[in-house]
C-alpha beads as a LAMMPS data file, in Angstrom:
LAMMPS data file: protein, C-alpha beads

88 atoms
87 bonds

1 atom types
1 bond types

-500.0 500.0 xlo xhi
-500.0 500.0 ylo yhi
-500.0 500.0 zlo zhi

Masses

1 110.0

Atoms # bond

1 1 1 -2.790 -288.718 -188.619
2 1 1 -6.072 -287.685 -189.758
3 1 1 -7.946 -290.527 -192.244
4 1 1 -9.105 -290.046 -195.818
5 1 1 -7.080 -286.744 -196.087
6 1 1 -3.931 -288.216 -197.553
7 1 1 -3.154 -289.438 -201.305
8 1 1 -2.193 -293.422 -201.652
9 1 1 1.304 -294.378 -200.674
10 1 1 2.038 -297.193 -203.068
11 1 1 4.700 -298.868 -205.322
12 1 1 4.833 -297.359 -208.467
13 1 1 7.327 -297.517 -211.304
14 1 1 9.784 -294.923 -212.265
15 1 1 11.304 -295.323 -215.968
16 1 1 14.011 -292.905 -217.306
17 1 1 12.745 -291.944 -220.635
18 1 1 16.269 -291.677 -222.121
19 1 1 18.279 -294.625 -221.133
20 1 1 15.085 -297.094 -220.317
21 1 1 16.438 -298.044 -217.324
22 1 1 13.313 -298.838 -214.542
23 1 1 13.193 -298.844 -210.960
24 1 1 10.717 -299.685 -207.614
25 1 1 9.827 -297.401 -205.573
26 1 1 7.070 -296.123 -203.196
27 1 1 4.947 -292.675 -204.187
28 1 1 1.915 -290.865 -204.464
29 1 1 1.856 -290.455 -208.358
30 1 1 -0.498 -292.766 -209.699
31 1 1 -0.673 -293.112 -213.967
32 1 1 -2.578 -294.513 -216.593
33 1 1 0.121 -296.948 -217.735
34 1 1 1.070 -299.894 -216.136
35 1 1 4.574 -302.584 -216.351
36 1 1 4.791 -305.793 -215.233
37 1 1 7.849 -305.868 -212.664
38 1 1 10.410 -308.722 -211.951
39 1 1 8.079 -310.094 -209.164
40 1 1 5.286 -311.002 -211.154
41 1 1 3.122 -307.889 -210.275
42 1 1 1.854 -305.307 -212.433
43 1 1 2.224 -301.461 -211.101
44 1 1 1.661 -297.958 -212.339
45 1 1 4.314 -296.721 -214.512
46 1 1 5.604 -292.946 -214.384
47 1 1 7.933 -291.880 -217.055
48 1 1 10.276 -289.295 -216.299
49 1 1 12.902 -287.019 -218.099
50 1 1 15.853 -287.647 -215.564
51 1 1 17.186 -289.860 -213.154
52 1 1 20.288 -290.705 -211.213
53 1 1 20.983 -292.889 -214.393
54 1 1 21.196 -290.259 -216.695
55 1 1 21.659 -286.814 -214.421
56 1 1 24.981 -285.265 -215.293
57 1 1 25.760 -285.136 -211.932
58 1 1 25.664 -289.125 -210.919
59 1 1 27.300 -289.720 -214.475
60 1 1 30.225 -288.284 -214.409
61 1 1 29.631 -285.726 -216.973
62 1 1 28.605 -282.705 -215.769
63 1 1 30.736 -279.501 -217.437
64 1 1 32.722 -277.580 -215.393
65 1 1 31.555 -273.542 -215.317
66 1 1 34.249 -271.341 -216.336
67 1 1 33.401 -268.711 -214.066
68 1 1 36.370 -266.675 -214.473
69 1 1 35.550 -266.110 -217.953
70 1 1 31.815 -265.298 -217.020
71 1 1 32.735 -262.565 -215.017
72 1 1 35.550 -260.999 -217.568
73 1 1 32.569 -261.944 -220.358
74 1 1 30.071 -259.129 -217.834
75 1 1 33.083 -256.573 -217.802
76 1 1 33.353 -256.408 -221.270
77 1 1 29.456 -255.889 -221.904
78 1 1 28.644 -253.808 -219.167
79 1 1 31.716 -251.888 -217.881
80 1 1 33.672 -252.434 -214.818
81 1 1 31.561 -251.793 -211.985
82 1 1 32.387 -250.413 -208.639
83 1 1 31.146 -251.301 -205.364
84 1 1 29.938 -247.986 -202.777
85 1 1 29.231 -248.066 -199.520
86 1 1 26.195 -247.341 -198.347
87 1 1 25.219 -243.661 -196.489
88 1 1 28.484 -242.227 -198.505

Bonds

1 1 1 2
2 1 2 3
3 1 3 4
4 1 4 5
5 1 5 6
6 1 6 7
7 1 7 8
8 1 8 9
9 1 9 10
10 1 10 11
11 1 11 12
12 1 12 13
13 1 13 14
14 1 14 15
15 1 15 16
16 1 16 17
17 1 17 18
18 1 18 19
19 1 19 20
20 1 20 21
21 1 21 22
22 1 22 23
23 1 23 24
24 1 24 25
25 1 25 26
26 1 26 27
27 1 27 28
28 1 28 29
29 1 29 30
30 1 30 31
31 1 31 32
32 1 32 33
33 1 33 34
34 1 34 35
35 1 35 36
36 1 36 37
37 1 37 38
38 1 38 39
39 1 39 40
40 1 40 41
41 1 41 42
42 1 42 43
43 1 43 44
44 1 44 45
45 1 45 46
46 1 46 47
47 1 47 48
48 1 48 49
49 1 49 50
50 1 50 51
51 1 51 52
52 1 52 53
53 1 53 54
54 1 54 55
55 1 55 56
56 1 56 57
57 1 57 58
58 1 58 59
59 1 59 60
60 1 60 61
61 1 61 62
62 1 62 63
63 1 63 64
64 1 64 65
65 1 65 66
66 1 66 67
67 1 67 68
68 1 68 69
69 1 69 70
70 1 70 71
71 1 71 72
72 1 72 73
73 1 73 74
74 1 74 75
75 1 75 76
76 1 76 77
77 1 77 78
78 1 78 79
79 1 79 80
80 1 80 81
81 1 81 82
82 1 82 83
83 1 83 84
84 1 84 85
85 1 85 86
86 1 86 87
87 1 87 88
């Protein structure tokens, strides 16, 4: 690996801005703001929008697509449409 190329690989703080809930990590974002952590040490803090605390995916509550509807939603709009094969 070449030297003084790459960013800093440190611990840094992730927060989830909607539930609050903070967690250790290791990354390359540094930040202004800094949080005192459980061990006694102060790190950067990064706050982000979503995180496997509040994803709808890791939750539970993630909506289920109705994609039958979607598609009968399309016909109405725009028509039935019919496939060709190509070179005919």
């Amino acid at each position: 690996m070449k030297a003084n190329i790459h960013p800093d690989y440190q611990p840094v703080i992730f927060k989830d801005a909607s539930t609050g809930k903070a967690f250790l990590t290791r990354s390359t974002l540094t930040s202004e703001a800094f949080l005192d952590w459980e061990d006694g040490n102060r790190y950067p803090l990064v706050v982000v929008d979503v995180t496997s605390d509040s994803h709808p995916f890791w939750t539970g509550a993630q909506r289920v697509l109705d994609t039958a509807g979607r598609v009968q939603k399309f016909e109405r709009r725009y028509g039935k449409r019919t496939r060709t094969t190509p070179g005919t």
